[in-house]
N, C-alpha and C positions, 0 to 999 in steps of 0.2 A: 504494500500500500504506500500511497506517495501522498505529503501533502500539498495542496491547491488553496493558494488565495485568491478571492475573485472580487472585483472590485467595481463589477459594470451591469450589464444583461444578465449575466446569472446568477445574481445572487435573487433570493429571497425575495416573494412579490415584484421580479424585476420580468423583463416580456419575454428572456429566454431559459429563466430559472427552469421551466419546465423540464429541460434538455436535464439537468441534475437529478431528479426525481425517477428519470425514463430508464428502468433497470434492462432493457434492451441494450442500452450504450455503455451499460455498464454501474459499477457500486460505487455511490458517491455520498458518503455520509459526513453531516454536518456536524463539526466540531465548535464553531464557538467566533463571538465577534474580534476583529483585529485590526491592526493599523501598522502602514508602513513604519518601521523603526527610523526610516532616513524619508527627508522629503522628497518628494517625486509631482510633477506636473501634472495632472490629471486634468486633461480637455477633452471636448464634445464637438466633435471633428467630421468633416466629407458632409458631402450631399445626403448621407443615410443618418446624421446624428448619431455618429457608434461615440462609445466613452473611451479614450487611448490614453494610460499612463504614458507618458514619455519616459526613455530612460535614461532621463540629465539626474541623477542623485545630487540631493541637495538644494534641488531648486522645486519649488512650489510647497507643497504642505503633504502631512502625513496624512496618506491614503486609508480612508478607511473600507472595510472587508470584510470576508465571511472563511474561515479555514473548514476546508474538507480535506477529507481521507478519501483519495479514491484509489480502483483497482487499475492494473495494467489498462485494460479493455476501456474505462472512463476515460483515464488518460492518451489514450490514440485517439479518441474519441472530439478530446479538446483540442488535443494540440491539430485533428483535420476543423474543426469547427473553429479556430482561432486562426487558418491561414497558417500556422506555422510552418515553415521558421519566415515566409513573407511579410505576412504582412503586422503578425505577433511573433517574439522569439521568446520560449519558454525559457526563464533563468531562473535560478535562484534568489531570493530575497528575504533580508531579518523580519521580518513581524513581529509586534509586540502583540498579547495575547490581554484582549482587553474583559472581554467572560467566556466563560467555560460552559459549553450548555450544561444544564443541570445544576452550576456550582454558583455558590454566591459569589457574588463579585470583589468579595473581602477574602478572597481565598490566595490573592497575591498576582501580580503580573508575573510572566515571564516569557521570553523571546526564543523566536522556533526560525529555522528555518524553511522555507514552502515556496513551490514552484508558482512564478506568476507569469502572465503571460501581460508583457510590455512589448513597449515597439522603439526600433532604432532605426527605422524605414520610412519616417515620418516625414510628412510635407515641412521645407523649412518656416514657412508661416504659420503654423500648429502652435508654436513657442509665443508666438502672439498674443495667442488666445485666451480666453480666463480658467484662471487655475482651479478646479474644484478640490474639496478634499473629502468629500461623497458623493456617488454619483444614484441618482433618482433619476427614471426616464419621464415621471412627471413631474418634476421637479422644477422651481422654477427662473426656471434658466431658460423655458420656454423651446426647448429642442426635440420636438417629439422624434423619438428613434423610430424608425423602418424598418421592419422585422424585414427576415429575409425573403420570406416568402413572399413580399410585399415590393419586393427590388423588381 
């Protein structure tokens, strides 16, 4: 099992969360709320409004997220659904570990490493853009995303 932070479409009430739940694509079990350890750019980018961490470290705000555990089979599953390695590149990244499902929130932080899928293939005017450090696809920012199916 590997873990996944996800910080756009799939997380949780978001228009591609569904894809997580879908045990056809594989085991994707939700561990608990998180946030980049290092700042990162998070904009709402292209013609379809997708949410794209940039991966300038150190610039913009700690990205908040969702950590899963998934299987082999999830993980192929993401990294064909995220374009990888195009137009997202799966890397590693610290999270701070903000609650634990199940646990109180007094149970103490601590810092994990989990695969995110960022991009380093980004239009150079992306850097422009307003930095978010949660991304809501109703959110208002006023950017209604595009589901795919919808392209």
């Amino acid at each position: 099992m590997a873990r996944v932070f996800v910080y756009g479409t799939l997380k949780k009430g978001q228009p591609n969360y569904k894809h997580m739940i879908n045990t056809a694509k594989g085991i994707a079990k939700y561990q608990g709320r998180g946030r980049t350890v290092e700042k990162y750019p998070l904009v709402i980018a292209g013609k379809y409004n997708i949410p794209f961490m940039l991966n300038i470290p150190g610039t913009g705000h700690h990205v908040a997220g969702e950590i899963y555990t998934v299987d082999d089979q999830m993980l192929q599953f993401l990294d064909e659904f995220e374009g990888c390695p195009d137009m997202y590149q799966r890397t590693t990244m610290r999270i701070e570990v903000v609650e634990w499902e199940g646990k109180s929130s007094a149970a103490g932080s601590s810092v994990m490493e989990c695969f995110v899928y960022s991009t380093t293939t980004y239009q150079p005017e992306w850097v422009q853009l307003p930095y978010h450090d949660n991304y809501d696809s109703s959110g208002t920012h006023g950017l209604s995303y595009v589901l795919r199916e919808s392209r």
